[in-house]
C-alpha positions in Angstrom: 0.0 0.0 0.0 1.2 3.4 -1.4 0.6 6.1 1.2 0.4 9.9 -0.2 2.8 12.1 0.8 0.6 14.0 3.2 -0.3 10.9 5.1 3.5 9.2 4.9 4.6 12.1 6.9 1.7 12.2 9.2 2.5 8.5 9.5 6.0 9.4 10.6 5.6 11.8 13.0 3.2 9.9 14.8 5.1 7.1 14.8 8.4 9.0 15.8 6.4 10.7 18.4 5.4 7.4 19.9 8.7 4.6 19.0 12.5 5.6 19.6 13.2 6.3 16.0 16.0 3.2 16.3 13.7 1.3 16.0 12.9 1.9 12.6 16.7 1.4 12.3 16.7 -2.0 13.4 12.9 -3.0 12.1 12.8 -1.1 8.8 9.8 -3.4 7.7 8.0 -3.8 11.0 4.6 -5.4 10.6 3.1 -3.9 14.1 3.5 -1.9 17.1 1.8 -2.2 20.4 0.5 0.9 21.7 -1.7 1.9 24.4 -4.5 4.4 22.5 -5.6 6.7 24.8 -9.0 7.5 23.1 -9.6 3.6 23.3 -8.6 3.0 26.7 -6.5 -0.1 25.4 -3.7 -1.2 24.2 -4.3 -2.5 20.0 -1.3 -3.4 17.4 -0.2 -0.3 15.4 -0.1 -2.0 11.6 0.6 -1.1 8.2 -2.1 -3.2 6.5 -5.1 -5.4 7.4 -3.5 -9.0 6.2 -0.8 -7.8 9.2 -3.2 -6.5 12.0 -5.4 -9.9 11.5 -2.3 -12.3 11.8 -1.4 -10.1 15.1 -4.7 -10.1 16.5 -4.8 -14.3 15.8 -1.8 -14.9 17.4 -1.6 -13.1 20.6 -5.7 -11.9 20.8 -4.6 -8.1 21.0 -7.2 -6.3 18.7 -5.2 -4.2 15.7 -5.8 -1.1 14.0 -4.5 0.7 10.7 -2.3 3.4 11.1 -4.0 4.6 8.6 -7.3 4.7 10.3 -6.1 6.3 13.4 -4.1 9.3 11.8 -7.2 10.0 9.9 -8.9 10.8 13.5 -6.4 13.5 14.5 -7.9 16.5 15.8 -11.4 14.5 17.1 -12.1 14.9 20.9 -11.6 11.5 22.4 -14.8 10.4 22.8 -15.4 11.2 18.8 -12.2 9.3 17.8 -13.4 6.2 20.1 -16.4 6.0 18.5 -15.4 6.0 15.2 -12.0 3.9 15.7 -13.7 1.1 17.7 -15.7 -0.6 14.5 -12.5 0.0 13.1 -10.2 -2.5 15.1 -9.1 -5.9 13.6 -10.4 -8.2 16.5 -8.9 -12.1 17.2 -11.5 -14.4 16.1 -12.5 -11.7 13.0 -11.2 -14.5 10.2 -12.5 -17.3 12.3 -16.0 -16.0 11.8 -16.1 -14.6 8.4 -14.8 -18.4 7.4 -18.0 -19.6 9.8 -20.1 -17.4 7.8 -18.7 -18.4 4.2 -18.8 -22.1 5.5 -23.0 -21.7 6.3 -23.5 -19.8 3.1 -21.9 -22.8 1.2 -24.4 -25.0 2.8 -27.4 -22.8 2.1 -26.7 -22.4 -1.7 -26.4 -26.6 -2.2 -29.7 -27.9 -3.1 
């Protein structure tokens, strides 16, 4: 995913703001970063893209969220940026039931 300009520096300073910037050194293609969100009142995996935050949510059941999706609610009081991050989040379990619900539409459409 190709971020514009705009949001690629957003992206940076938030993340600079938040990670010693070594780290970026030493994990130049990091795939998450746990974070405490404020406006959440939890702690969620920090990712790149959704294939990443769902594999990071599976594996140790911390819900995930797009940078992408939480730079977008900069400026929002907190209650306004909880309620529109929180349908957002990548939950464990999240794969698990969209395969449930593929698996009982397979069975409805055989005759």
């Amino acid at each position: 995913m190709r971020q514009q300009p705009l949001l690629a520096a957003k992206a940076r300073t938030f993340l600079e703001s938040q990670v010693p910037v070594s780290f970026f050194e030493v994990f130049p293609e990091w795939q998450g970063c746990l974070m405490t969100i404020a406006s959440l009142k939890m702690a969620v995996w920090i990712v790149r893209d959704y294939e990443n935050g769902r594999q990071l949510a599976e594996e140790t059941g911390e819900p995930a969220l797009l940078l992408e999706d939480l730079l977008l609610r900069g400026g929002q009081s907190s209650e306004e940026a909880r309620t529109a991050l929180l349908p957002r989040l990548i939950s464990p379990g999240e794969c698990d039931e969209q395969k449930g619900d593929q698996k009982q539409n397979e069975v409805h459409e055989k005759p």
